[in-house]
C-alpha positions as CSV (number, residue, x, y, z in Angstrom):
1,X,179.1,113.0,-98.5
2,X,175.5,112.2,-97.0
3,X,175.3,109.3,-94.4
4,X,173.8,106.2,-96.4
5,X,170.4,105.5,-95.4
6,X,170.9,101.7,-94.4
7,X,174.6,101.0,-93.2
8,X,176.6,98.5,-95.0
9,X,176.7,94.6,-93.9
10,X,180.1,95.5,-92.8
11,X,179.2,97.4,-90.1
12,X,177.2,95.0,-88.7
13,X,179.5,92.3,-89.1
14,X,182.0,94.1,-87.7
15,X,180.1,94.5,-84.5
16,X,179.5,91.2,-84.4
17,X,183.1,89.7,-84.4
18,X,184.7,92.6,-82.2
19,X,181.8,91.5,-79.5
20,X,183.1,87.8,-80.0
21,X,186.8,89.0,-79.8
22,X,186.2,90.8,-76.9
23,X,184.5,88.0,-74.7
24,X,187.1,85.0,-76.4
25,X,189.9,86.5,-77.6
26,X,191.2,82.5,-78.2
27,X,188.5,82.9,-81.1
28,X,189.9,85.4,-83.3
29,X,191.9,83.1,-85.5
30,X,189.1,81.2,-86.3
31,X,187.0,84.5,-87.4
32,X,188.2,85.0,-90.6
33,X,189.3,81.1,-91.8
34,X,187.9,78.8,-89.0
35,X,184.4,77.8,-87.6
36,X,183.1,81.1,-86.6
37,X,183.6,82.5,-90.3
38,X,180.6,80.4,-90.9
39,X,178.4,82.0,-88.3
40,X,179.0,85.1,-89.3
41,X,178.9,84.5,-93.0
42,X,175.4,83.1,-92.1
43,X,174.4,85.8,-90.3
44,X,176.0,88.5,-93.7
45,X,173.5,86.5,-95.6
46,X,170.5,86.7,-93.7
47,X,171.1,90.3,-93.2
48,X,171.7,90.7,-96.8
49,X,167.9,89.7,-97.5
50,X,166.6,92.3,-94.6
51,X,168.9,94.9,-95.8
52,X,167.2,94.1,-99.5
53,X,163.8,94.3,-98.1
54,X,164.2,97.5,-96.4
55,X,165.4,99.0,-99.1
56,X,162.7,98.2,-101.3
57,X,160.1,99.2,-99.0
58,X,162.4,102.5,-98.8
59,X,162.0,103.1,-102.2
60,X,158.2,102.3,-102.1
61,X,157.6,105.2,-99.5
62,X,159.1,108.0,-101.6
63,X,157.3,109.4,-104.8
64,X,160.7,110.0,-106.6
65,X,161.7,106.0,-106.1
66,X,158.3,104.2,-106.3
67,X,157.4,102.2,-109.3
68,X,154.5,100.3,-110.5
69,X,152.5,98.2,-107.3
70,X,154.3,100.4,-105.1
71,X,154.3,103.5,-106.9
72,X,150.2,102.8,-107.0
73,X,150.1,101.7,-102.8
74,X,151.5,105.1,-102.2
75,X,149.2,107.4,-104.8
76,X,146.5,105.3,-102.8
77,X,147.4,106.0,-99.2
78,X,149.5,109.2,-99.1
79,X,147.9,111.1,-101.4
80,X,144.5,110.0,-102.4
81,X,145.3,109.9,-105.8
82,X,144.4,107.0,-108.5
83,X,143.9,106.6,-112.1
84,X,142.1,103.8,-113.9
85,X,144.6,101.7,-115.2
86,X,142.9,100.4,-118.4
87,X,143.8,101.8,-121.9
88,X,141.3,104.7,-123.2
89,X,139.6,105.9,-126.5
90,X,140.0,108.8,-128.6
91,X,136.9,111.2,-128.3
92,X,136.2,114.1,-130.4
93,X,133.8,115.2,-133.1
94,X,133.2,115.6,-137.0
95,X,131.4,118.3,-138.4
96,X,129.7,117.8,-141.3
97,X,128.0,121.0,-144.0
98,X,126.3,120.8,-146.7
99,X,125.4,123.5,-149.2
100,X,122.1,125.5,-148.7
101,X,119.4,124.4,-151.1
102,X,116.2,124.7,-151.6
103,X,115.0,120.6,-151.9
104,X,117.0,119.6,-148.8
105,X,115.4,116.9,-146.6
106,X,116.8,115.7,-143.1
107,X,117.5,112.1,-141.8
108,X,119.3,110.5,-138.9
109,X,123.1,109.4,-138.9
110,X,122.4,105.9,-136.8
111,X,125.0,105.4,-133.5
112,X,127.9,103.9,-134.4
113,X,128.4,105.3,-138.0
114,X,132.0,105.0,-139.0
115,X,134.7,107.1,-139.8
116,X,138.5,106.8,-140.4
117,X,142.0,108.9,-140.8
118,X,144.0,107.6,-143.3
119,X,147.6,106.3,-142.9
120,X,150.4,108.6,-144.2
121,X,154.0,107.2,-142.7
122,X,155.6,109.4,-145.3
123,X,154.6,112.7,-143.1
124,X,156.6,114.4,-140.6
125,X,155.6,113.2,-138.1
126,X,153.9,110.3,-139.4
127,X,150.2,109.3,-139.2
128,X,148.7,106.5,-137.9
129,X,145.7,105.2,-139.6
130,X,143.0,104.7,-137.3
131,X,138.7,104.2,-137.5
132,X,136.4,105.7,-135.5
133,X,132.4,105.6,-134.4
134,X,129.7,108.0,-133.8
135,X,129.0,107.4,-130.4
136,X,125.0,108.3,-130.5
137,X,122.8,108.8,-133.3
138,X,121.9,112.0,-135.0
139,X,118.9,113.6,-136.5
140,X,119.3,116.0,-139.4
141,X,116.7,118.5,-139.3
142,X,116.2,119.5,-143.3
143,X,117.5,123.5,-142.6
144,X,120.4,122.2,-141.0
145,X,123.5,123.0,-142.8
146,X,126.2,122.0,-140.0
147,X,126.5,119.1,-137.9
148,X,128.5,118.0,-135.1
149,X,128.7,114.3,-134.9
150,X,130.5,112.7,-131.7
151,X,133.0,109.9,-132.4
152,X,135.7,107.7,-130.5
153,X,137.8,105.5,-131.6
154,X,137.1,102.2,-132.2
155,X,139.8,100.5,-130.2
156,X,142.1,102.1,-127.5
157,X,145.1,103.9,-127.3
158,X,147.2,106.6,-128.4
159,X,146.9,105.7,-132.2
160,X,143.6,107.2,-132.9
161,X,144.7,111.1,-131.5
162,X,145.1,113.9,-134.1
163,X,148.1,116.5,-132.8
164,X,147.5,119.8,-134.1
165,X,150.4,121.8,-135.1
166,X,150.4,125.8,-135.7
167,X,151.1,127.0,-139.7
168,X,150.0,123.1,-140.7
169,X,147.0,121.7,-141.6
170,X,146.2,119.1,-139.6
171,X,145.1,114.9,-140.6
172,X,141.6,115.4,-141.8
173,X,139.0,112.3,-140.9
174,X,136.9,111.2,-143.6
175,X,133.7,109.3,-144.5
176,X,134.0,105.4,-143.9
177,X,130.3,104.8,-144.2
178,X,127.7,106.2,-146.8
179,X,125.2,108.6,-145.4
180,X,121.5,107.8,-146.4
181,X,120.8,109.7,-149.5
182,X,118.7,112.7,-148.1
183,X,122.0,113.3,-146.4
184,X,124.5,112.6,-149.3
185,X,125.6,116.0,-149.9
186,X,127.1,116.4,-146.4
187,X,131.3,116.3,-146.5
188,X,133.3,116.5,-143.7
189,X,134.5,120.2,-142.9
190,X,136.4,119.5,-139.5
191,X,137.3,116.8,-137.3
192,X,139.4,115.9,-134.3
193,X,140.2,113.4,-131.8
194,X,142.0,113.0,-128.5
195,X,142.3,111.3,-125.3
196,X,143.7,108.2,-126.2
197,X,146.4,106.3,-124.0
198,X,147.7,102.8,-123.3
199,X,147.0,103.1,-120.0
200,X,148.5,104.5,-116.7
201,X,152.3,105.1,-116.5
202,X,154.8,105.6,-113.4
203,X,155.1,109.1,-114.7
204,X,151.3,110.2,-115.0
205,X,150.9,109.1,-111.1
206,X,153.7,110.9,-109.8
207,X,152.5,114.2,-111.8
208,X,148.9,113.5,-110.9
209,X,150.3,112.9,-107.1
210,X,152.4,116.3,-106.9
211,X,149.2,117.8,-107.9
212,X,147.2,116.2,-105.3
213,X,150.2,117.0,-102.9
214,X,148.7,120.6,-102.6
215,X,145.7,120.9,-104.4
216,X,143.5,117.9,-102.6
217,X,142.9,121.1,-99.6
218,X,141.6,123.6,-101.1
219,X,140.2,125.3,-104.3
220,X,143.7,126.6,-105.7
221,X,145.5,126.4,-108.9
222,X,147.0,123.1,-107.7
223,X,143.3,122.0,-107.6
224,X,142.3,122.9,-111.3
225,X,146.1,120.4,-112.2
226,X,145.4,117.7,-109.8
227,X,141.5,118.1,-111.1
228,X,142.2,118.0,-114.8
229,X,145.2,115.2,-114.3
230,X,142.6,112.9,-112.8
231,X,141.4,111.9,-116.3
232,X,143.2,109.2,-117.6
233,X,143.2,110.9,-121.4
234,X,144.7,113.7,-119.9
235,X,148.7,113.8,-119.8
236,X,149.5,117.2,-120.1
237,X,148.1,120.1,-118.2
238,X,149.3,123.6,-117.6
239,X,147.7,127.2,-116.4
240,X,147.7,130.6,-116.9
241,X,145.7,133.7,-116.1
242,X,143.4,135.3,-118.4
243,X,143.3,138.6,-116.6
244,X,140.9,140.2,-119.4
245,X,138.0,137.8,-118.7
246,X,139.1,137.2,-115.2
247,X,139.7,133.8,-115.0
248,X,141.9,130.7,-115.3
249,X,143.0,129.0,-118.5
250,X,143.8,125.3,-118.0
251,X,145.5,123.9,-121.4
252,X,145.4,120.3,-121.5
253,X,147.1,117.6,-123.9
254,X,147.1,114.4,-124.6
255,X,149.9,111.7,-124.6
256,X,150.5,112.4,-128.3
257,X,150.4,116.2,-127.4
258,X,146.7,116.7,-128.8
259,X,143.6,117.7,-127.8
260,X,139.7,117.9,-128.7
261,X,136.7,120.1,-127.5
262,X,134.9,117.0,-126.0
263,X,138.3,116.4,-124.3
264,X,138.0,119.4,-123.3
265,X,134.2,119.7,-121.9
266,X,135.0,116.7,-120.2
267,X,137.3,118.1,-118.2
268,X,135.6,120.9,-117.7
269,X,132.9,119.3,-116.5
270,X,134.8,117.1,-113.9
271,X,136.2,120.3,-112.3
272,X,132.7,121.7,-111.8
273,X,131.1,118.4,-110.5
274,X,133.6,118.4,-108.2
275,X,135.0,120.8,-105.5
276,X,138.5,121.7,-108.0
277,X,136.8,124.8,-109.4
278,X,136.2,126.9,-106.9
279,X,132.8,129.0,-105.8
280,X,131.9,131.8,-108.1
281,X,135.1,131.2,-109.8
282,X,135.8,131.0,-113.8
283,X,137.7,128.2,-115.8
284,X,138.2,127.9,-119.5
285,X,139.8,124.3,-120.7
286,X,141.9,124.8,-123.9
287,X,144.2,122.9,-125.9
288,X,148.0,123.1,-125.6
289,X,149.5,124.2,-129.4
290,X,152.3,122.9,-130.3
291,X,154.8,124.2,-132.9
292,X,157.1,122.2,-135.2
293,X,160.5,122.8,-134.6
294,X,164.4,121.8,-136.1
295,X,167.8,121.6,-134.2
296,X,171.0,122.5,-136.0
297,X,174.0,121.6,-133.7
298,X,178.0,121.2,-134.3
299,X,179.2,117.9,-132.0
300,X,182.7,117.3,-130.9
301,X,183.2,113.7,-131.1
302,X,185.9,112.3,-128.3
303,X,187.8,110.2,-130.5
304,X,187.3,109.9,-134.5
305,X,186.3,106.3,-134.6
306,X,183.0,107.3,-132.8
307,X,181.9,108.4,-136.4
308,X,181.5,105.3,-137.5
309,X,178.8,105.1,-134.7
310,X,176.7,108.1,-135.5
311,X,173.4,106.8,-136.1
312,X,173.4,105.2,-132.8
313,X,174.7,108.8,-131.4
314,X,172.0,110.8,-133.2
315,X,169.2,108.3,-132.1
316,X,170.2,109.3,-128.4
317,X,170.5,112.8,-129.2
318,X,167.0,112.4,-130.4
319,X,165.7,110.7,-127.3
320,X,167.6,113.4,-124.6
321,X,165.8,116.3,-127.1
322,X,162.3,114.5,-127.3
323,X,163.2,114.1,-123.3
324,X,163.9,118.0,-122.8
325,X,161.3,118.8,-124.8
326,X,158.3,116.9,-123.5
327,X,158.6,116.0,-119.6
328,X,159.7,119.4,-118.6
329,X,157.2,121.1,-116.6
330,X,158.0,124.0,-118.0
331,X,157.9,122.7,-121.6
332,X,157.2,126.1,-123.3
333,X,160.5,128.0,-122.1
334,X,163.8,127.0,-124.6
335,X,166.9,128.2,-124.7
336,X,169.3,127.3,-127.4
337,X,172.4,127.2,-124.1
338,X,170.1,124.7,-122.8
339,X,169.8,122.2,-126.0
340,X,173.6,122.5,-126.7
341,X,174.0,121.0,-123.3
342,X,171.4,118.3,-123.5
343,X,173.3,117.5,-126.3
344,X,176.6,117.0,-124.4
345,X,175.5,114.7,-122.2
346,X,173.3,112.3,-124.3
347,X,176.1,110.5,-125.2
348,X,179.4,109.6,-123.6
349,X,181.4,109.7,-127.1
350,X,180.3,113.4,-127.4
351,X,183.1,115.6,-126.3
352,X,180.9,119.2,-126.2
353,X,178.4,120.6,-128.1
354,X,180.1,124.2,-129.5
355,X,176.7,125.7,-131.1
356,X,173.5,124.7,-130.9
357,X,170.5,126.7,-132.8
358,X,166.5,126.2,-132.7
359,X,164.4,127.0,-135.6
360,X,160.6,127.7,-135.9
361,X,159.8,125.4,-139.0
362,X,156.7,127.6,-139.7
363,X,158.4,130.7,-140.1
364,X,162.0,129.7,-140.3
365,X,163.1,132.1,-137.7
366,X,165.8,130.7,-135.5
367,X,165.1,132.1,-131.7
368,X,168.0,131.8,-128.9
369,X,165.3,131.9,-126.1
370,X,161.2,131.3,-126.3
371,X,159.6,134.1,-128.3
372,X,157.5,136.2,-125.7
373,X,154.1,135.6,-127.3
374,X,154.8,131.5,-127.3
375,X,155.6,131.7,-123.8
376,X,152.6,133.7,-122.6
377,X,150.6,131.2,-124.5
378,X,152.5,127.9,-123.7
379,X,153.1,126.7,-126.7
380,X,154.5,123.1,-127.1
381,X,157.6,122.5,-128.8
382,X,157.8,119.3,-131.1
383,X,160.7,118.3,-132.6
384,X,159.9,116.6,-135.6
385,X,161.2,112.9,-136.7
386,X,163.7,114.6,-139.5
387,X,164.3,117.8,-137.9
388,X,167.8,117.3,-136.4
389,X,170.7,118.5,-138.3
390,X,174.2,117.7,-137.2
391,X,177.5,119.0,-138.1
392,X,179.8,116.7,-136.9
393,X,183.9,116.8,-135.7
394,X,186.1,114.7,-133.6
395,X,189.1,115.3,-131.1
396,X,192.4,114.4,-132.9
């Protein structure tokens, strides 16, 4: 066993009285029960508080123990890194058609027209409502057929981001305003929105700060992470090679696991403006998929009357699967091994988890490790809310 990093009061205590002892031995009665007891329990005390101290400002120097002020002192100073802390906005766009005709007229669409997704808590996973805002105005020329109108949200955070999930169509916005009537006959054709967040966590820092750890030197893939990790809509990122066009993909995500093609460009554009991308090299930002997924798993309960507390069992389940699945760095490799043990431990009433399978909810295809193709492009796996499927026994 390691060596603690501060030694125990005793130690010191113990020093103290066998110094006493040994220049009065008359005073070792009076150590334990007697006058000199109070000394040193004095002294215990006052070394309890410097003992505390140092152990907080322990924890403060090291990445893995740092939290909050401390966590922030340390980004700052060690590794250069920091995030504004203030919540941010959904950005993304809505494109608008209109069929071709030959009395078309054009217009503008004024800054701050509005939009809004509708609310649907009965979907899995459910949507948030949220409203939206062109953020500058628009003219319509009367040929155009298409436009792309830039939005945000209308208030911050993570409500107003649209996940995108492979084999389902994803929460369309709509129209919350009228267009003027030369532009009536435009309908909305595609939409999406991301980059929204309640602010900085412990957890962004201490990615964005293992990025910075090795890619604040020099133009490297470390660069492009520690680059695209420094905006604060930006939660996810992970790379690969595209060794056809000969460059780097960087796929970038959201809190909510979504992602926009102004998201995107902005990114992009902070890699070039700054020295992450490096000369006469090739970037493409692009967003990180996800796939809906179930779990199907037999539990061995330690004792039967844990089954009268399986909702409060599941629920951690839930919580050590959403863990596994999301703050892994290496979120797009699975292995159906690994789940049944993430299972066993998210509970101390579980005994073992015997089986544990993993199904694609697209194609219903249950898969023991990561199919090749999701892995190569790093697909996200989301476990939706009622996707977890239990089969449940206890010890007798």
């Amino acid at each position: 066993m390691a060596s603690p990093v501060l030694p125990p009061l005793s130690t010191a205590i113990t020093v103290g009285t066998n110094t006493l002892v040994g220049l009065r031995p008359q005073a070792e009665p009076f150590v334990v029960s007697g006058v000199w007891g109070r000394v040193f329990d004095g002294w215990k005390a006052q070394l309890a508080k410097l003992r505390a101290r140092a152990a907080d400002e322990l924890r403060a120097s090291r990445l893995a123990s740092a939290s909050e002020d401390s966590l922030r002192e340390l980004a700052a100073s060690e590794f250069y890194a920091s995030l504004p802390s203030d919540p941010t906005r959904a950005v993304g766009t809505v494109t608008l058609t209109r069929p071709f005709a030959g009395d078309m007229q054009g217009g503008p669409i004024a800054q701050g027209f509005r939009f809004k997704l509708n609310a649907d808590p009965a979907a899995s996973p459910p949507v948030q409502g949220a409203a939206y805002e062109s953020t500058a105005p628009i003219w319509v020329n009367a040929t155009d057929t298409t436009v792309y109108v830039p939005i945000q949200g209308t208030t911050t955070g993570p409500g107003g981001n649209i996940p995108r999930y492979q084999g389902r169509a994803a929460p369309a916005i709509v129209l919350a305003d009228t267009l003027p009537d030369p532009l009536s006959t435009f309908t909305v054709a595609g939409s999406d929105a991301a980059g929204g967040s309640s602010g900085v966590e412990d957890a962004d820092l201490r990615q964005l700060c293992s990025a910075m750890a090795a890619g604040q030197w020099n133009a490297t893939d470390p660069a492009l992470l520690a680059g695209s990790l420094l905006d604060a809509g930006v939660k996810h990122a992970i790379m690969l090679d595209d060794i056809t066009l000969g460059q780097v993909i960087l796929r970038v995500a959201d809190v909510s696991w979504a992602s926009s093609a102004m998201l995107q460009r902005r990114v992009l554009q902070a890699l070039k403006d700054h020295p992450w991308l490096g000369f006469g090299c090739r970037a493409s930002v692009q967003p990180i998929y996800n796939r809906l997924i179930a779990v199907r798993a037999d539990v061995m309960l330690t004792d039967p009357k844990h089954t009268a507390s399986m909702q409060e069992i599941q629920a951690n389940i839930s919580k050590a699967l959403r863990a596994y699945f999301d703050n892994r760095k290496k979120f797009y490799l699975v292995y159906a091994e690994s789940i049944g043990g993430v299972i066993a431990r998210a509970d101390e009433r579980i005994m073992s988890c015997p089986a544990a399978h993993v199904v694609d909810v697209h194609t219903g295809v249950e898969f023991t490790y990561t199919p090749a193709q999701a892995a190569a492009n790093r697909v996200h796996w989301y476990l939706t809310d009622d996707a977890l499927s239990l089969s449940v026994k206890a010890a007798s």
